[in-house]
C-alpha positions in Angstrom: -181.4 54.0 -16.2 -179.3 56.6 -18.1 -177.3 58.8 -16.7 -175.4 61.8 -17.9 -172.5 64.6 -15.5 -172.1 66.7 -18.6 -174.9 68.7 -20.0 -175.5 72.1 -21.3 -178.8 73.5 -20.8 -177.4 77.0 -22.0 -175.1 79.5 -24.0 -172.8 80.5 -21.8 -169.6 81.9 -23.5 -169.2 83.4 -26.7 -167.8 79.9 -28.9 -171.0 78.5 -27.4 -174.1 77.4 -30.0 -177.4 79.0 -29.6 -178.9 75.0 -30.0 -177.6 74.3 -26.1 -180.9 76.7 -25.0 -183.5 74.9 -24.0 -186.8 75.6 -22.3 -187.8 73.2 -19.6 -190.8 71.7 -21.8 -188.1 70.8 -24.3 -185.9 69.2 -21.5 -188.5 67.6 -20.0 -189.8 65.9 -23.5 -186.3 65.0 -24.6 -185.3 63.5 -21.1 -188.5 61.3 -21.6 -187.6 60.9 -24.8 -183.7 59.6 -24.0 -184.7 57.8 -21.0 -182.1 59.5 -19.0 -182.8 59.5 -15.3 -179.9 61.3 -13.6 -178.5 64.7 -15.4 -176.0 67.5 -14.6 -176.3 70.8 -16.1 -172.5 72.0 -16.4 -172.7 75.1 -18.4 -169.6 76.8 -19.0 -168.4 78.7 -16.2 -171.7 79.6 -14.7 -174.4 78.4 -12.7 -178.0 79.8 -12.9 -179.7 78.4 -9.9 -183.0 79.8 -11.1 -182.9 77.5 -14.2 -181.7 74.5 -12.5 -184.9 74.8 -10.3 -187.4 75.4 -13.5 -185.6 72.3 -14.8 -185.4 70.1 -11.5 -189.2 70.9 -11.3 -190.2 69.8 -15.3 -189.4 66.2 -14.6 -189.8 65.9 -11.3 -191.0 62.6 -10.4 -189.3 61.5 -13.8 -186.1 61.6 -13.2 -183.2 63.7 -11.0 -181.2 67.1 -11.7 -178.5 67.6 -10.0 -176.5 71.0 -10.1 -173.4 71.5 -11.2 -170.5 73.6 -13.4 -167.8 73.1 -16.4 -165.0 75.2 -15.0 -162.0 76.4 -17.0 -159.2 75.5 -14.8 -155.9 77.5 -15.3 -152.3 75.9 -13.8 -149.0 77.0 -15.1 -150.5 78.7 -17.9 -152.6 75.9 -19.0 -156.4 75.4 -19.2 -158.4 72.9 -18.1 -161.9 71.8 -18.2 -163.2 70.6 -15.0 -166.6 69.5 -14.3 -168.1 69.8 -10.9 -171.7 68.1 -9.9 -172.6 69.4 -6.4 -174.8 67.3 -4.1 -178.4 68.8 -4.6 -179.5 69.1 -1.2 -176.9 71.6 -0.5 -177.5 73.6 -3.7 -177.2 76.5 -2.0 -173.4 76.3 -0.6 -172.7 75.4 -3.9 -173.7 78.7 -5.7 -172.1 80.1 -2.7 -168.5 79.0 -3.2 -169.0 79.2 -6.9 -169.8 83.0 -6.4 -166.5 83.7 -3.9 -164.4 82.5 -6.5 -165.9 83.3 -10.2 -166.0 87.2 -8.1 -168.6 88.4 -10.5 -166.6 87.9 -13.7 -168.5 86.8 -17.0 -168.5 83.1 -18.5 -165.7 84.0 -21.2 -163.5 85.9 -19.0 -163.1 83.3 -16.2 -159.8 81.3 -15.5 -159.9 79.5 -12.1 -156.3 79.1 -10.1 -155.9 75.6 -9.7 -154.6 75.7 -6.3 -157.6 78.6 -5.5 -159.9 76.1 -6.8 -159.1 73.0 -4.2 -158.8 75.4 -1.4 -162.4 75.9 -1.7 -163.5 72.0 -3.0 -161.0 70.3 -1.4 -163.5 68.6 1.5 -167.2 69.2 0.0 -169.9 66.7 -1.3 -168.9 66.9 -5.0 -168.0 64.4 -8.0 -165.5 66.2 -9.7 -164.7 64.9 -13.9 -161.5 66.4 -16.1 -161.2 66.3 -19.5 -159.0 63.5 -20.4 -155.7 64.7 -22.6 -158.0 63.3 -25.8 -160.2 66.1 -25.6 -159.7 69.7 -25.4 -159.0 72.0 -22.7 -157.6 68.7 -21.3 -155.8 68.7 -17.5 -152.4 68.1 -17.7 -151.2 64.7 -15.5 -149.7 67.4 -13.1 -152.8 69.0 -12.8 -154.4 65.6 -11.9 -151.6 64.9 -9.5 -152.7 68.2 -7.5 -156.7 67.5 -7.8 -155.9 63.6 -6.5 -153.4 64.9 -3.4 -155.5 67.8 -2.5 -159.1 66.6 -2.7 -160.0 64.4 0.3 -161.6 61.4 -0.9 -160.1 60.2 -4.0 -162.8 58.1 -5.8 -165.0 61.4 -6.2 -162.3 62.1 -8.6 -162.9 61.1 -12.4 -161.6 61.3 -16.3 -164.0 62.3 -18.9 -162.6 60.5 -22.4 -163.9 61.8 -25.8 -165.6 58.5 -26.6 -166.7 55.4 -25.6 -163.9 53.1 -26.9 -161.2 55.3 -25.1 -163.7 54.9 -21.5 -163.3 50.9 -22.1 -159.3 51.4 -22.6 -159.2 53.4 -19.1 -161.4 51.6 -17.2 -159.3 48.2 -18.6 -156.6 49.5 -17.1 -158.0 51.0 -13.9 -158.6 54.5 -14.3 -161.7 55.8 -13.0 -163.6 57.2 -15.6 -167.2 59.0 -16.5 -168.7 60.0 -20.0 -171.5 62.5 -20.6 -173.2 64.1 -23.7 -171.2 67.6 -23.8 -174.8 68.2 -25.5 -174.7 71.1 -28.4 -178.0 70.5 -30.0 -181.1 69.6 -27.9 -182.7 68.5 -30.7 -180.0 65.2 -30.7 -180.4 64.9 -27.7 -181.7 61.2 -27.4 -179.5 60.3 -30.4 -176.7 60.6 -27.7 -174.4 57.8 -26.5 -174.7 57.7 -22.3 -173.8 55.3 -20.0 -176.1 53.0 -18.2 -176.5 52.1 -14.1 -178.0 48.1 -14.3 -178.6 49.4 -10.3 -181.5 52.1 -9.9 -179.5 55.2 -8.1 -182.3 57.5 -6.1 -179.9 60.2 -4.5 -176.4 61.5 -5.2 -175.5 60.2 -1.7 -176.1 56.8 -3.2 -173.8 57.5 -6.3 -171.2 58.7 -3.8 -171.3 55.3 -2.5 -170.6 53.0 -5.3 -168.0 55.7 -6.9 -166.1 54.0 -3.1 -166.3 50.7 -5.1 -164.2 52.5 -7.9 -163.5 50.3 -10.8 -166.5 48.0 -10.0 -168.9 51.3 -9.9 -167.8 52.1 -13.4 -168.5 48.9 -14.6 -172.1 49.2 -13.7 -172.3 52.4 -15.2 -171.7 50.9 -18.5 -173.5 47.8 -17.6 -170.4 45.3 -17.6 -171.3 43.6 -14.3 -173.0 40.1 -15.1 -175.8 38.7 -13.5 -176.8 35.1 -13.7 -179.7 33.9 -12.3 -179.4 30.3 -10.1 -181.8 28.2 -9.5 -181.2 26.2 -6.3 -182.9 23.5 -4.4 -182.6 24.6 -1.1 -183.6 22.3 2.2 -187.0 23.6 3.8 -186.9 21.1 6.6 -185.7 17.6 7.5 -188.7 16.4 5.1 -188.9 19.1 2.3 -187.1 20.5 -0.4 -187.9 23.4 -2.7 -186.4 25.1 -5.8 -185.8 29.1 -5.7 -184.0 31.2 -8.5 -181.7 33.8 -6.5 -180.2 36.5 -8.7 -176.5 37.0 -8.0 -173.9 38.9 -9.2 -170.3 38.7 -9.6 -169.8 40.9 -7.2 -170.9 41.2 -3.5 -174.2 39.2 -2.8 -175.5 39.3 1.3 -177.9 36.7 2.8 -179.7 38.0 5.4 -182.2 37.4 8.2 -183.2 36.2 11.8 -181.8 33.4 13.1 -183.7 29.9 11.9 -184.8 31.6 8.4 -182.9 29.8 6.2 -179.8 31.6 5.5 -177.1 28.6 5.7 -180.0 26.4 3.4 -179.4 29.2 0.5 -175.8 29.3 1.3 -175.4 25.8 0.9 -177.5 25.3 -2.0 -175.6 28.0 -4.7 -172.1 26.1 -3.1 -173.7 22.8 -4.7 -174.8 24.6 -7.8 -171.4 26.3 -8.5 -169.7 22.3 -7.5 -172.0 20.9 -10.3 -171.0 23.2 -12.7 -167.2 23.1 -11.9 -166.4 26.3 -10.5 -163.5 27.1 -8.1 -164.8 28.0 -5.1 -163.6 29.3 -1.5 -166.0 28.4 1.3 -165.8 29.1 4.9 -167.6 28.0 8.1 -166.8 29.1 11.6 -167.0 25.3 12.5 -163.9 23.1 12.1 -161.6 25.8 12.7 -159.2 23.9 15.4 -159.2 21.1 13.0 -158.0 23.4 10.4 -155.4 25.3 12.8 -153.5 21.7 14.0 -153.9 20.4 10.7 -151.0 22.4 9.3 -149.1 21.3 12.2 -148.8 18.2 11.2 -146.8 17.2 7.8 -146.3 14.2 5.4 -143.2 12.2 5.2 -143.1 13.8 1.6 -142.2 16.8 3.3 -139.2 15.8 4.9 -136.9 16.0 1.5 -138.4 20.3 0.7 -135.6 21.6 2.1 -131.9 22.4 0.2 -130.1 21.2 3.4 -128.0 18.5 1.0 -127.8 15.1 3.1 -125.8 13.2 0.3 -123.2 12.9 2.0 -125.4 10.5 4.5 -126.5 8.6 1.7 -123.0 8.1 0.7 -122.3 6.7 3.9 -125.3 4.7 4.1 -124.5 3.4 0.7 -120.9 2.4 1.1 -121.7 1.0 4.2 -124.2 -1.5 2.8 -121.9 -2.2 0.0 -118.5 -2.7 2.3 -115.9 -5.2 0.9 -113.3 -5.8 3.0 -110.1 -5.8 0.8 -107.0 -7.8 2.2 -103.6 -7.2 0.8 -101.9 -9.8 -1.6 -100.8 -13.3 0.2 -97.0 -13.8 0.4 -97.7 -17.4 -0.8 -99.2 -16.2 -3.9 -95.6 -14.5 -4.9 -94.2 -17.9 -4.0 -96.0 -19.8 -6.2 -95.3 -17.5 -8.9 -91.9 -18.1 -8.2 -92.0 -21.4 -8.4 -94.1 -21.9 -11.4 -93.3 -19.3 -13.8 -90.7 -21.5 -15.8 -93.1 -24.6 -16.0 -94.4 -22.9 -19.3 -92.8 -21.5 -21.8 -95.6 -20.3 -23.9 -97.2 -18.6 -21.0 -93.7 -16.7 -20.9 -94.2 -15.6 -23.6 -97.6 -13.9 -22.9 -96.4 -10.9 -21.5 -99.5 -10.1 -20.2 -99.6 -12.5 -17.6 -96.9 -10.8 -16.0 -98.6 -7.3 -16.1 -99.8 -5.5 -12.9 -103.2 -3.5 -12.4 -103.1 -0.1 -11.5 -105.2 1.7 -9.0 -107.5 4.6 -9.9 -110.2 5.5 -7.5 -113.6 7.4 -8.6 -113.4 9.9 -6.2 -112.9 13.0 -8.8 -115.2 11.3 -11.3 -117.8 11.5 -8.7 -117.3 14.9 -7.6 -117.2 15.7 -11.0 -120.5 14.3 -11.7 -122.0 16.0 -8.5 -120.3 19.4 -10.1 -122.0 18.9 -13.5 -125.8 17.8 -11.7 -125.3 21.5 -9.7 -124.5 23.2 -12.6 -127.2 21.9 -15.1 -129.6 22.7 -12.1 -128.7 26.2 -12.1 -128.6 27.0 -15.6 -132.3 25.6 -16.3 -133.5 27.2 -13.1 -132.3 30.4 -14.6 -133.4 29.4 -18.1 -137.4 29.2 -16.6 -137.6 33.0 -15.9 -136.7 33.7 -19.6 -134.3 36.1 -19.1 -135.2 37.5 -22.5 -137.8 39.7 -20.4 -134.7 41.4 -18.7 -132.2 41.5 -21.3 -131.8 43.3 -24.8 -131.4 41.1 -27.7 -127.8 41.2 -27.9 -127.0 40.8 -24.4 -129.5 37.7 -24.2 -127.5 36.0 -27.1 -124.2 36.4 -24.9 -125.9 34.7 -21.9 -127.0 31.7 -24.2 -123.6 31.3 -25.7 -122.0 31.5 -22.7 -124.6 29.3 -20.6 -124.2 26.8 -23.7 -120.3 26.6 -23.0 -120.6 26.5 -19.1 -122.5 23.7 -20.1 -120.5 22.0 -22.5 -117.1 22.9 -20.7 -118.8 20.7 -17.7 -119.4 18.2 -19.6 -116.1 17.9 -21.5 -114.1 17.1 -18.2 -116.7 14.8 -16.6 -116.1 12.9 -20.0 -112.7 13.0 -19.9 -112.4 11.7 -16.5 -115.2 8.9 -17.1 -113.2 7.5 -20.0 -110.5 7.6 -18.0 -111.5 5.8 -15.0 -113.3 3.2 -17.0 -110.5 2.9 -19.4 -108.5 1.9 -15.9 -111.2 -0.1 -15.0 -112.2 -2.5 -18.1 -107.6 -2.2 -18.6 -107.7 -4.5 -15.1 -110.6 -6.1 -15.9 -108.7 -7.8 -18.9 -105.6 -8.2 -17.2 -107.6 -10.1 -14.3 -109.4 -12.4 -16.7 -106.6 -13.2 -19.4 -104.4 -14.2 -15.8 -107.4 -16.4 -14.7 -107.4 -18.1 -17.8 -104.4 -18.3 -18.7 -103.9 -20.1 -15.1 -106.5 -22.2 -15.9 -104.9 -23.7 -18.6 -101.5 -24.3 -16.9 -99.8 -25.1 -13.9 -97.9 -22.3 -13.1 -99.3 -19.2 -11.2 -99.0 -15.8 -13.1 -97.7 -12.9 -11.1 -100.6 -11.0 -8.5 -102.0 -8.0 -9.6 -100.5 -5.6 -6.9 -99.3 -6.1 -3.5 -103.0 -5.2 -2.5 -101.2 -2.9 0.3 -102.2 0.5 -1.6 -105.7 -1.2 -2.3 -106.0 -2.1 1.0 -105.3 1.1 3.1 -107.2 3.1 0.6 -110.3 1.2 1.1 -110.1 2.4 4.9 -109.1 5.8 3.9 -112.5 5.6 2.1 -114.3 4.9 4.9 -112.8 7.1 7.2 -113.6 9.8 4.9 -116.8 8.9 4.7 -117.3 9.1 8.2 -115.5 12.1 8.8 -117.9 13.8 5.9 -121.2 11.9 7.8 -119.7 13.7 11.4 -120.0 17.1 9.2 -123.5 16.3 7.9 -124.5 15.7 11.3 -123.8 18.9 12.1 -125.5 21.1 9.5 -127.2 24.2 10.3 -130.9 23.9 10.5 -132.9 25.5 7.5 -136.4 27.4 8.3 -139.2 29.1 6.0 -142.0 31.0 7.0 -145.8 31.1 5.2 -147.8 33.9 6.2 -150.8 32.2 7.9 -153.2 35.8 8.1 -153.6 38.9 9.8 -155.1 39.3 13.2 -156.3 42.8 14.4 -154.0 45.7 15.8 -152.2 45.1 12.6 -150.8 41.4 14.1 -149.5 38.8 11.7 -149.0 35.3 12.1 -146.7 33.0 10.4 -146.3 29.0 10.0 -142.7 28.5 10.3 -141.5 24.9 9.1 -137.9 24.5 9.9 -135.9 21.3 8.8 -132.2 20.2 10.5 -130.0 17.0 10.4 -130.6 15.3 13.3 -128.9 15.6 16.9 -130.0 13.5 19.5 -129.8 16.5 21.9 -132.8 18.7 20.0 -135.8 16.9 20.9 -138.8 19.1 19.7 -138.0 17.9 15.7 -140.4 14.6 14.3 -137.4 12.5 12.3 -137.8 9.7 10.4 -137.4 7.3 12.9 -137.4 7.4 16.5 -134.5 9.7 18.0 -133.3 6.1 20.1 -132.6 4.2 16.4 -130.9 7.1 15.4 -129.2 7.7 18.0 -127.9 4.0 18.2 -127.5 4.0 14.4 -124.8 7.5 14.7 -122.8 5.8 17.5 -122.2 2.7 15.5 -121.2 4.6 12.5 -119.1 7.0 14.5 -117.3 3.9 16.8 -116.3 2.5 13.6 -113.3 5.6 13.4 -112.2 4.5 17.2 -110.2 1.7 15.8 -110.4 0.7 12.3 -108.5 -2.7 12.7 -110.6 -4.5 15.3 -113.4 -6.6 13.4 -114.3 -4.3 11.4 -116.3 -7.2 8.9 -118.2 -7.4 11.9 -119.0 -4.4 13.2 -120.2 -3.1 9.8 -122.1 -6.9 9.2 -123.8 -5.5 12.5 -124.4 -1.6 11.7 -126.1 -3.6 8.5 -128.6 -5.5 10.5 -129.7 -2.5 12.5 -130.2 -0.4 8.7 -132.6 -3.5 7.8 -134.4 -3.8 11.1 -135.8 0.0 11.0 -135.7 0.0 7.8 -133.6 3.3 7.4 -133.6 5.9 5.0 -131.2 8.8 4.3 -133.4 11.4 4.5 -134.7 9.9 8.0 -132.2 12.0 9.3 -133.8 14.8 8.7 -136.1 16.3 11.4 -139.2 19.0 10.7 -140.0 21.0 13.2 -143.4 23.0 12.5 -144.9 25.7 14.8 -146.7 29.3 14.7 -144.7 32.1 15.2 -145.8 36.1 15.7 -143.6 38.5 13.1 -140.7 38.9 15.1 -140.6 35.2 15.2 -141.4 34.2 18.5 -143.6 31.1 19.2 -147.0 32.2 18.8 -150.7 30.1 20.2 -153.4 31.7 18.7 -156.4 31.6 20.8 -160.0 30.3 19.7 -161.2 33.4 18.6 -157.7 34.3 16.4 -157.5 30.9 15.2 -161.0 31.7 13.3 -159.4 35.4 12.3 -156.3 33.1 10.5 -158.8 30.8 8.8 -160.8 33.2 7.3 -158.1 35.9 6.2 -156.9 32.7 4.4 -159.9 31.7 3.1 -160.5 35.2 1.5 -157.4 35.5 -0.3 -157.6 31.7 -1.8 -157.5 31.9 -5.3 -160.7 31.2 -6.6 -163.4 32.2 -8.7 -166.7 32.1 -5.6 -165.9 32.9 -2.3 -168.9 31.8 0.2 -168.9 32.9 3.5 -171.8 31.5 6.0 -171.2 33.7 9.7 -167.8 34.9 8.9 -168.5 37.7 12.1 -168.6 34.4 14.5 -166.9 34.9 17.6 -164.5 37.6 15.6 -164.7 41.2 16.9 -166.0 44.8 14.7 -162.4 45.8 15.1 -161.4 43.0 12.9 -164.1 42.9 10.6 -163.8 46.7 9.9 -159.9 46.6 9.3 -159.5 43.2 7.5 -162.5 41.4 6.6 -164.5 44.4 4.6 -161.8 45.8 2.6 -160.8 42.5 1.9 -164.5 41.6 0.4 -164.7 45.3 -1.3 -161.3 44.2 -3.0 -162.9 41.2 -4.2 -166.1 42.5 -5.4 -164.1 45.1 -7.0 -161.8 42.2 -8.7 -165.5 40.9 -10.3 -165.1 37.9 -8.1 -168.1 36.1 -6.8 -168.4 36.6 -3.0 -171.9 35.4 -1.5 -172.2 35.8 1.9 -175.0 34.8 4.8 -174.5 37.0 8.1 -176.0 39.5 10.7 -173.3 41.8 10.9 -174.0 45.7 9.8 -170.5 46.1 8.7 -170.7 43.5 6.6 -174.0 43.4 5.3 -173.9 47.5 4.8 -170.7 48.9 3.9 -169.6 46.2 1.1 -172.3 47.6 -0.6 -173.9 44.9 -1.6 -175.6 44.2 -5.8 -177.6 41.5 -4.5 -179.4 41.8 -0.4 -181.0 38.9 0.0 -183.6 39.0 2.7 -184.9 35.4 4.2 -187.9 35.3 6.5 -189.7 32.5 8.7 -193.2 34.5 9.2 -196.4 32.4 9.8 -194.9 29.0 9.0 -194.0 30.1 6.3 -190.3 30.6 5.2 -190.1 33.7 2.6 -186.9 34.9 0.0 -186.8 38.8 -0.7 -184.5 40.2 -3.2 -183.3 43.6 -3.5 -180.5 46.1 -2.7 -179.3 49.2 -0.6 -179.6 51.4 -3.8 -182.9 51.0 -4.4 -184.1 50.3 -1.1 -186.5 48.0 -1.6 -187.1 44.2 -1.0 -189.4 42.2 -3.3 -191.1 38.5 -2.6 -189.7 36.5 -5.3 -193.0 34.6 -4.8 -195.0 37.6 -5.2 -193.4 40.9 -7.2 -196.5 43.3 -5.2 -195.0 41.9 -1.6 -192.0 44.5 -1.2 -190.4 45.0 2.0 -188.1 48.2 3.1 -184.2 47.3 2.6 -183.8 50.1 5.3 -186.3 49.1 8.1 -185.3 45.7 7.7 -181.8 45.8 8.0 -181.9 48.0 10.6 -184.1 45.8 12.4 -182.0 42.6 11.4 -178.4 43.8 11.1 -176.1 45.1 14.2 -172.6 46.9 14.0 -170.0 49.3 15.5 -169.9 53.7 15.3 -168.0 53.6 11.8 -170.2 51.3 10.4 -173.5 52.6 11.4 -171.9 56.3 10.4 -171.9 54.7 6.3 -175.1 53.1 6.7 -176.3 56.8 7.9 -175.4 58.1 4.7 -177.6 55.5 3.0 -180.5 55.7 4.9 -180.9 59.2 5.6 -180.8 59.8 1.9 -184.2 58.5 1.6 
């Protein structure tokens, strides 16, 4: 059905063409003719009551007139065209106001005050539509600043473009918007381009109601929203099956119906036909909930290593610790022998070499140089992934690459530097060692040691004892702790999953490590005793520290402890009880990301205060995002005020189980059996559905219309 806000049924001011008259018979035949079911006459600046009832009367039964006015709108000496389409059951306090403030004055001389004009529209049952700055007599944005924060509800408010491509752009990016024929010449009348409602709309209360779905309203005005037809196989009984073709769109979509009708069998038979052909879907069932809540308690061992508290230097200790060798200084007898042999060849002498000593270079800046360059590669590509280019003109971005580029390559310079240093050190005593071997081999005289061993020796402890003293530190690391919002609760109450990590401490119980807090425990005092008295069997004591590694098998990052519990916003420890535990599961649910959501009961056990606050907006947001959200319940609030595309209505009535199709709009419910078995949408939900005062207050709207 056709609908069009903006139409001229007269000559009104003095710019106007005599080709806007038109008799009713001639409206009436070119109404027919355009298929246009909903029309507002909007002549300039006046209102003729007594027309708009010869009109309203020529197609009644056809289709509806509705009364209305194009205003010229005057705000800091600009002018403005505003439309205004009055509900028609209160024609009569419409030509009322319009009379208190056009005070008599002809169509060409009148210039409403914009702030005059909301003082009197500000709260009525109107749709009000300005020009959009394409067109002239356009409202300024200030002007649509004032209409938005003076008129009460907000989606009443719309933007008439000057064609249809500019109504796409708008709506595309979220402006509510509304197109009508502006009509100059009744005679091209049905050539006319006008929007479309796929949904048959029977009273302007009902068009009040899906403007509330904002974008999503307009979409069905031009006839964007898809429908696609399933056909499901659905499960009759514990012996039969049957196929059923269910309309839905992707929108909102409500199964209802008594208890034992079928509702779930529907439910579960679209969630198999969207599984087979691979869409992502969201589906919730009040069962399983407590499952679902301690699940996220417990965590993987893969979770232990998510956190930035840096345990390498446990590793290191680990490491060297499995890798000790116990270095002894020089023998005395190996200086004596040298002594006594270095004369018994001459040749060997002369080899110089033989009497060269290794120095000592440890790798303790090479490694912290190679930890340096790790950190700073790390942090250059995680800033390199959010493309700075976004953020930085094109000049300023080629600074920050040139000088990433030499952060880079100055880090890498000096780890080079030292790395060909130390292994330059390394394969220097390497030769000397094996050219002495040799060159022992092949004589009898002893070349002289290498060092003293003394420098070798006491560094080698130093090693460990720094290690331990940096394993003591690690120990005591402060804990680390994230927080994922689990869902909303009512009264506004959030809950969060806090997952906190720490190094272990035998003294903090409540965190799961690796191993069990005794191994640990017995594993830290061995490491630690080791720094009580370096000199005592040391050989031993680590040979025994090794044994207990291999026996629990231990891991670095067994040291870390996770800790996971639910906490309220302040972060206190939180339980949530059986009935917020289903509240947490289903906010989350409805705010995966997915293409379907299907929800069987989703009221279960949860109160109206929730369902009002969280639950419905949450499902008009998602209908209104052209999401798929298909939903089997008994719940008013639910079932009414998401306004619905698709109502479907399952019976159980002489054996017999029944599907009805249909929705609040057109308020009717057909057998999808048998088109000529219809059913009231409004009888039957009220004799099905339940809810609280708010709710029943929208559902009012819609079925007092009627």
């Amino acid at each position: 059905m056709k609908i069009d806000l903006h139409c001229h049924t007269k000559k009104t001011k003095s710019g106007d063409d005599e080709t806007r008259n038109v008799t009713p018979e001639l409206f009436k035949e070119k109404v027919i003719n355009s298929n246009v079911r909903i029309i507002g006459v909007t002549n300039h600046n006046l209102f003729d009551i007594q027309q708009y009832r010869e009109l309203k009367e020529s197609v009644k039964g056809i289709a509806q007139v509705w009364p209305g006015i194009e205003l010229d709108i005057k705000y800091n000496n600009i002018i403005g065209h505003l439309i205004v389409i009055y509900n028609p059951n209160k024609v009569n306090e419409f030509e009322s106001i319009l009379n208190m403030i056009i005070e008599g004055r002809q169509p060409d001389q009148v210039e409403i005050d914009l702030k005059k004009f909301v003082k009197f529209f500000a709260d009525k049952d109107a749709i009000f539509i300005a020009h959009d700055y394409k067109k002239s007599q356009s409202f300024s944005q200030e002007m649509i600043e004032i209409l938005k924060n003076e008129i009460v509800e907000k989606y009443r408010i719309f933007s008439e473009p000057s064609n249809f491509k500019s109504l796409s752009i708008m709506l595309d990016n979220g402006i509510q918007a509304m197109l009508g024929s502006d009509i100059k010449d009744w005679n091209k009348y049905p050539n006319c381009d006008l929007p479309e409602l796929k949904l048959d709309v029977d009273s302007f209360e009902k068009l009040i109601l899906l403007a509330k779905k904002d974008r999503a309203t307009i979409n069905t005005l031009l006839n964007k929203k898809e429908q696609k037809i399933k056909e499901i196989q659905i499960k009759v009984n514990d012996t039969k099956k049957e196929k059923i073709k269910i309309p839905i769109y992707n929108d909102i979509n409500i199964i209802f119906g008594a208890k034992g009708t079928g509702k779930t069998a529907v439910l579960n038979g679209l969630k198999n036909k969207y599984l087979q052909e691979g869409n992502k879907y969201s589906l919730y069932k009040a069962s399983g909930v407590d499952e679902v809540i301690e699940q996220k308690l417990k965590f993987k061992d893969t979770e232990r290593t998510n956190t930035n508290i840096d345990i390498s230097q446990i590793k290191e200790m680990l490491d060297f610790i499995r890798n000790w060798k116990e270095v002894l200084p020089t023998s005395l007898n190996d200086y004596i022998e040298y002594s006594k042999t270095k004369k018994n060849n001459k040749n060997k002498a002369k080899l110089k070499i033989t009497s060269l000593k290794t120095t000592l270079k440890n790798n303790t800046k090479l490694n912290k140089l190679k930890n340096e360059y790790k950190i700073v590669n790390n942090i250059m590509d995680q800033i390199d992934k959010y493309k700075l280019d976004k953020y930085l003109n094109p000049e300023d971005s080629k600074i920050y690459k040139e000088i990433n580029k030499k952060i880079k390559e100055g880090c890498f310079s000096l780890l080079k530097s030292e790395y060909i240093e130390y292994y330059s050190n390394k394969l220097t005593n390497t030769s000397i060692k094996i050219v002495k071997q040799k060159a022992d081999l092949c004589t009898t005289s002893k070349s002289l040691p290498n060092s003293t061993g003394f420098l070798e020796f006491s560094q080698n402890y130093l090693n460990l004892k720094n290690h331990i003293k940096n394993f003591k530190e690690c120990m005591n690391s402060k804990t680390e702790k994230n927080r994922e919002k689990i869902g909303n609760l009512d009264e506004g109450k959030e809950v969060y999953l806090s997952i906190e990590h720490r190094v272990f401490k035998s003294k903090i119980k409540e965190f799961k490590y690796g191993q069990n807090i005794s191994d640990l425990n017995k594993v830290c005092n061995l490491i630690l005793g080791l720094d009580k008295n370096l000199k005592v069997e040391i050989s031993e004591k680590i040979d025994n520290i090794i044994q207990e590694f291999d026996r629990i098998n231990l891991r670095a990052k067994d040291f870390i402890g996770i800790k996971k519990q639910y906490e309220n916003k302040l972060g206190e420890y939180y339980k949530p009880s059986d009935g917020e535990k289903i509240m947490l599961i289903l906010h989350k649910k409805l705010y995966e990301d997915a293409d379907v959501y299907l929800l069987d009961e989703p009221e279960r056990s949860l109160g109206n205060t929730f369902i009002n606050s969280v639950i419905v907006p949450r499902i008009v947001e998602l209908g209104k995002m052209g999401k798929t959200v298909i939903i089997a319940t008994h719940n008013a609030n639910i079932a009414v005020r998401t306004l619905p595309f698709t109502s479907i209505l399952k019976t159980y009535e002489n054996g017999k189980y029944k599907t009805y199709i249909g929705n609040p709009f057109t308020n009717e419910l057909i057998n999808i059996e048998n088109d000529k078995e219809m059913k009231n949408w409004k009888d039957e939900s009220i004799k099905v559905l339940e809810g609280g005062k708010e709710a029943f207050e929208d559902r009012r709207r819609v079925y007092e219309s009627r």
